[in-house]
N, C-alpha and C positions, 0 to 999 in steps of 0.2 A: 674451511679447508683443514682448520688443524682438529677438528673432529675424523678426520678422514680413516676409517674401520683398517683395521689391519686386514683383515679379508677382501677387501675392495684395492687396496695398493697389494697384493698378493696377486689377485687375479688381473691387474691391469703387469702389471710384469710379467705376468705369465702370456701374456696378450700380445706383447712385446717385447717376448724375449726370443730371440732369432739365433743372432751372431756367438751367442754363449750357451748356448743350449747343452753342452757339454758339462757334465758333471765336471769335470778336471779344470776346462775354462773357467765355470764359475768358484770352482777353490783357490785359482789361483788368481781370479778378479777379486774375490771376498779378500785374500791374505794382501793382496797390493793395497786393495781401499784400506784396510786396517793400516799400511803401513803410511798412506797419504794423510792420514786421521795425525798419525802421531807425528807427522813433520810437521800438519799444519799447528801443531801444540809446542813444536819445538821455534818454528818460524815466528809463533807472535811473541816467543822470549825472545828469541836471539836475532831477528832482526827487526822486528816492531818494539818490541819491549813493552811493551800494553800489558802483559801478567810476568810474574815471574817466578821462579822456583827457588822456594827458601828453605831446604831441607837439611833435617838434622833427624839425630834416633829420635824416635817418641817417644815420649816423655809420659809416662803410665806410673802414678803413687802405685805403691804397692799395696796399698791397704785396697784399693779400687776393686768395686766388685765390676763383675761380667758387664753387666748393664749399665756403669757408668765409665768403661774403657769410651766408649763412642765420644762422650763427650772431652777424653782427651787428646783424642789422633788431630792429627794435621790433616790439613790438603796437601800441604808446602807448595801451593799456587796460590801468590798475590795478585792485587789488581782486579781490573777487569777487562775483560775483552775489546777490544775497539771493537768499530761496526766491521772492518774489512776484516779483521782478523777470526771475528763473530761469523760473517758470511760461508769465507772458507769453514771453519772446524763445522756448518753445519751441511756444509756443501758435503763435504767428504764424510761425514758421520751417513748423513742418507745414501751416500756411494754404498758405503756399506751396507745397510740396511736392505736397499735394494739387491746386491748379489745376495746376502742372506735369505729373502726372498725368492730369490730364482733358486738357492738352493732348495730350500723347503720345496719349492714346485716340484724340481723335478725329482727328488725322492719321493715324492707322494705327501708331503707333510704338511700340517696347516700350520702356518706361522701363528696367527694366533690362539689356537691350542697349544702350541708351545709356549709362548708365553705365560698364558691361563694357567698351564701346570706350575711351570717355574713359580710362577707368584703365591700358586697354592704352597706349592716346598717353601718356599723362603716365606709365609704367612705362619707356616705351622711349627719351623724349624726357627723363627725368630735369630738372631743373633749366630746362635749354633750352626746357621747353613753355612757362615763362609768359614767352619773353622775347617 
């Protein structure tokens, strides 16, 4: 299952997607799942406490080139996930996933050609994509 093609969970959402077929429905199901993604990140701090959030400025020598900034950012997330906390974040991350998918359907778009491309830019732009 966890080989499962990005074109094959595209087209089974596309299969069964009914009730959201609405471009606007599915923007504002994509923005809620994203917002259920980040409580269930905020719920396994603040009321499991399984990870936690240790954040301060980061902390980058100045001498540091481009290529060795990576190796001094933070997460400022400790811990690790319980099982129940692990379930939810992955529950609501495919929430997502899946209206991102219904979005691609119904603009015409292939989810994983978008991806393909993304990974080519961020392949060739190395470190410089996210500036």
């Amino acid at each position: 299952m966890a080989d499962l093609r990005c074109r094959d969970f595209q087209e089974t959402v596309g299969r069964y997607l009914a009730r959201h077929k609405s471009v606007l429905d599915l923007m504002s199901k994509l923005q809620e799942a994203s917002a259920r993604t980040n409580r269930a990140v905020a719920k396994a701090v603040t009321s499991c406490g399984c990870v936690q959030v240790v954040a301060a400025k980061q902390q980058v020598p100045d001498d540091a080139s481009y290529s060795d900034i990576a190796r001094h950012m933070q997460t400022h997330l400790e811990g690790d996930l319980c099982e129940n906390c692990r379930e939810a974040l992955e529950g609501e991350v495919g929430r997502q996933l899946l209206y991102l998918a219904g979005l691609c359907e119904v603009a015409g778009l292939c989810l994983a050609t978008v991806l393909e491309k993304e990974h080519d830019r961020l392949s060739a732009l190395g470190p410089y994509y996210f500036c």
